[in-house]
C-alpha positions in Angstrom: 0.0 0.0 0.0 1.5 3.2 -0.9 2.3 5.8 1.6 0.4 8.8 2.5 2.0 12.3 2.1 1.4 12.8 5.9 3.2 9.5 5.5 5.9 11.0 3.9 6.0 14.1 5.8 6.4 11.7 9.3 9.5 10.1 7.8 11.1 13.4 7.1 10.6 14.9 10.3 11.6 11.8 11.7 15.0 11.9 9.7 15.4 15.4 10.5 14.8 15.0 14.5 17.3 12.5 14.3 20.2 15.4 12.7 19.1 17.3 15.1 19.6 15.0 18.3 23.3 13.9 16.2 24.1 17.3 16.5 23.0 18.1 20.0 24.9 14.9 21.1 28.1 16.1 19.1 28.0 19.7 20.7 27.5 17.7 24.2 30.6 16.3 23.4 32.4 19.0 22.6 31.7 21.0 25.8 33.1 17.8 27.6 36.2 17.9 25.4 36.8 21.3 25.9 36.3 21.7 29.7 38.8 18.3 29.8 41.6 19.4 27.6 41.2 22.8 29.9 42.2 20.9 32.6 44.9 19.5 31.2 43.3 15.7 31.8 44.1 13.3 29.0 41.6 10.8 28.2 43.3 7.9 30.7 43.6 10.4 33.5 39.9 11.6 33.5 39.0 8.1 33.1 41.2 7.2 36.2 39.2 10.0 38.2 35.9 8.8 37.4 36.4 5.4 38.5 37.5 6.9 41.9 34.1 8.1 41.9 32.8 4.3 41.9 31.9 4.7 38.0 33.0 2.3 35.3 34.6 4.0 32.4 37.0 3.0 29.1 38.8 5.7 27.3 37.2 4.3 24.3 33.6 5.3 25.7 34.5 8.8 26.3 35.9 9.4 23.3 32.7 8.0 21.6 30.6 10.5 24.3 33.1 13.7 23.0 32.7 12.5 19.2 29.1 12.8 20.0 28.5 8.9 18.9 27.6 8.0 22.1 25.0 11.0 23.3 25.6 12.0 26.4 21.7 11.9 27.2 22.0 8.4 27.4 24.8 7.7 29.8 23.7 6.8 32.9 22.9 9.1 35.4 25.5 8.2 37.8 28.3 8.6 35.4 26.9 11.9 34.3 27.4 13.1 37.6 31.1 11.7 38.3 31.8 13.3 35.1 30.6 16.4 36.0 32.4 16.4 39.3 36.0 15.3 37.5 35.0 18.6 35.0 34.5 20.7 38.2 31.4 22.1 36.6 28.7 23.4 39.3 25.2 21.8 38.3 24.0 24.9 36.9 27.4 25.5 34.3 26.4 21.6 33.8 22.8 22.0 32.7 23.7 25.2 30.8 25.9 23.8 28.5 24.4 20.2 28.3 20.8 20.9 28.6 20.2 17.7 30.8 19.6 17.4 34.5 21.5 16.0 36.7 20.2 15.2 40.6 21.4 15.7 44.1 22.4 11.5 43.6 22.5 11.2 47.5 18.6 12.7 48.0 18.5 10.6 44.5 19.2 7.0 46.0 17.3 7.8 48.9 14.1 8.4 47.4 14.6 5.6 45.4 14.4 3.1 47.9 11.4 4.4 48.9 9.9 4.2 45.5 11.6 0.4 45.3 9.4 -2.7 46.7 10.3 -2.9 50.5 9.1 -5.5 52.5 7.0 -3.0 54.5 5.7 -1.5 51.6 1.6 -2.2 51.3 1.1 -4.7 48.7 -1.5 -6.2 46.9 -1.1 -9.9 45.2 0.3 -8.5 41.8 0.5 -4.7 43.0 3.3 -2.1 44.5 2.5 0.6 46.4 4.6 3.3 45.4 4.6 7.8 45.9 3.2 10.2 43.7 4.7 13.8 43.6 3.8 16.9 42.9 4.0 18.1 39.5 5.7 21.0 40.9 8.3 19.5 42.5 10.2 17.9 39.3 12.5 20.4 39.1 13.9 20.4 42.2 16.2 17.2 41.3 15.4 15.1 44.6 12.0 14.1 45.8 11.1 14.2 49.3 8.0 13.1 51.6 7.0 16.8 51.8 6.3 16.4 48.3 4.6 13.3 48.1 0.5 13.9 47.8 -0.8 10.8 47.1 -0.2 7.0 46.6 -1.1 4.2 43.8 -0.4 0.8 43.3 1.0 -0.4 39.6 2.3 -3.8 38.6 5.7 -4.5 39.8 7.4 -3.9 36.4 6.2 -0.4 36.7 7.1 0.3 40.3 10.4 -1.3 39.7 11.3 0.7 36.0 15.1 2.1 36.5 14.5 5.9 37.1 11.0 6.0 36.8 9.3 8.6 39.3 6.0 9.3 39.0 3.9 12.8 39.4 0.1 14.0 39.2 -0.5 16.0 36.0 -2.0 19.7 36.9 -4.4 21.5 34.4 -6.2 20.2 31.2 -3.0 21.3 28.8 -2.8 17.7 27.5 -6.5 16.7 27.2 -7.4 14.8 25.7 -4.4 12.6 26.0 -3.5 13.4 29.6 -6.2 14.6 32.5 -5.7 17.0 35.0 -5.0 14.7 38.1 -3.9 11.9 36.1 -0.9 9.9 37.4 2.2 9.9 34.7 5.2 7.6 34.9 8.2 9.3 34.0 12.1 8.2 32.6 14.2 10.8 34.4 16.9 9.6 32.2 15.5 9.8 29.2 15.8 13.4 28.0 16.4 13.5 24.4 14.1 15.1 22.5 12.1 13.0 20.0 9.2 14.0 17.1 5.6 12.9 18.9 7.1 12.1 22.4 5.5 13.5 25.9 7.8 14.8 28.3 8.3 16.8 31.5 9.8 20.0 31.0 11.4 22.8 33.0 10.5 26.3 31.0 11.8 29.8 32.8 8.6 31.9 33.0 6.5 29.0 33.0 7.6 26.8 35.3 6.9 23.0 35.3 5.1 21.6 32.3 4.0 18.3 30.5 4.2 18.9 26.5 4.5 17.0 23.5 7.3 17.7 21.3 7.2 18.5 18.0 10.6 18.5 15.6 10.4 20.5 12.3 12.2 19.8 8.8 14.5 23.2 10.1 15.1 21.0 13.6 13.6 23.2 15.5 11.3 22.0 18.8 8.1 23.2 19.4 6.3 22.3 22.8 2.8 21.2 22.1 -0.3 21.2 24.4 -2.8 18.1 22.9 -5.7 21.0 24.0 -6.0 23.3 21.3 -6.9 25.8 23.8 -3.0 26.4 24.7 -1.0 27.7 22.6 2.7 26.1 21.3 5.5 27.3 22.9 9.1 28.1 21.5 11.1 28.4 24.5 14.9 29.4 24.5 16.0 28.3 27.8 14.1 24.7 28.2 15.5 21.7 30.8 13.8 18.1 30.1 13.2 16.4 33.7 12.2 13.2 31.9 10.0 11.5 29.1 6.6 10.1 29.8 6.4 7.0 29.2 2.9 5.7 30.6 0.1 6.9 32.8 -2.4 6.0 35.5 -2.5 3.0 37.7 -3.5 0.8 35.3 -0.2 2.0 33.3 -1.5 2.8 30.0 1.9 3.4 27.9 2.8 6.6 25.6 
């Protein structure tokens, strides 16, 4: 069956969000390079440091992260963070000239065991108990009870997901996809922007939002609300807290 224009036009933006995710990756890469070679670290010396840090590193797999063939969005996020602490970049320098966020790891782990199946967690006989967060409090980095406001049960493989953490969606932005007070499951360390892909976004002047991205043929991203009402918005400074990748207790995925 032959393909549709719309078709057509899918596999171009596609092609093109995929350009423009290379380059981001390679101009990740180069602002590791850079800040390296400024420090005077060769490649095995840098390595060395990291792996004081407790994280597993080859020279070979940071050269591939600075060549920008390995994208820096999808290391994990605990070598992110040694890397960032052998650069001796603040967090802020860090997510200025990366774009991705990196957490307080510490307030990180612990919340994570909370969110983990522990033996005096409530359980049903296929279900976890687990927190739900504030919407508003994505973009602190860490998670604490404060900012709990509710909890759900999900099947185990949701509750147990590697960096999932899960907020309440606030407003009717992404009806009629998402609605407001619906429960979405988000990858904190997936943040590369993709064509048609939901994610949680830190925007200055409009704080914390769930939007659906949109790439054009000219690689630029426009945020998109699923409710007409709300208009698209083109932000300059943008910080992705995490892709959604299902919702609501009965996990529908996205």
């Amino acid at each position: 069956m032959p393909l549709s224009e719309e078709d057509h036009l899918f596999d171009q933006l596609d092609l093109e969000g995929e350009r423009g995710l290379q380059q981001w990756a390679e101009s990740q890469g180069a602002f590791v390079r850079r800040r390296r070679l400024a420090l005077g670290l060769k490649r095995p010396a840098f390595v060395s440091e990291v792996e004081k840090l407790g994280q597993s590193m080859t020279a070979d797999y940071l050269n591939k992260i600075e060549a920008g063939t390995r994208p820096l969005s999808k290391v994990s996020i605990e070598l992110r963070e040694a890397m960032r602490q052998v650069l001796k970049f603040s967090r802020e320098k860090w997510v200025e000239g990366t774009g991705l966020y990196t957490p307080d790891l510490e307030e990180h782990y612990a919340n994570r065991l909370k969110q983990e199946p522990q033996p005096d967690m409530v359980r049903s006989s296929v279900r976890v108990r687990i927190p739900v967060y504030a919407l508003a409090a994505a973009g602190a980095g860490a998670w604490t009870d404060e900012d709990v406001i509710d909890y759900i049960e999900v099947e185990p493989e949701v509750a147990n997901r590697r960096n999932r953490t899960t907020f309440q969606v606030d407003g009717d932005s992404m009806e009629p996809t998402l609605s407001d007070g619906d429960y979405i499951h988000v990858d904190i360390a997936d943040q590369d922007i993709r064509h048609d892909k939901i994610y949680v976004v830190k925007i200055k002047g409009d704080g914390i939002v769930v939007k659906r991205a949109w790439v054009y043929e000219d690689l630029t991203v426009e945020l998109r609300s699923d409710n007409l009402k709300h208009k698209p918005l083109n932000p300059d400074d943008a910080i992705v807290i995490g892709r959604v990748f299902g919702f609501n207790q009965g996990f529908r995925p996205l």
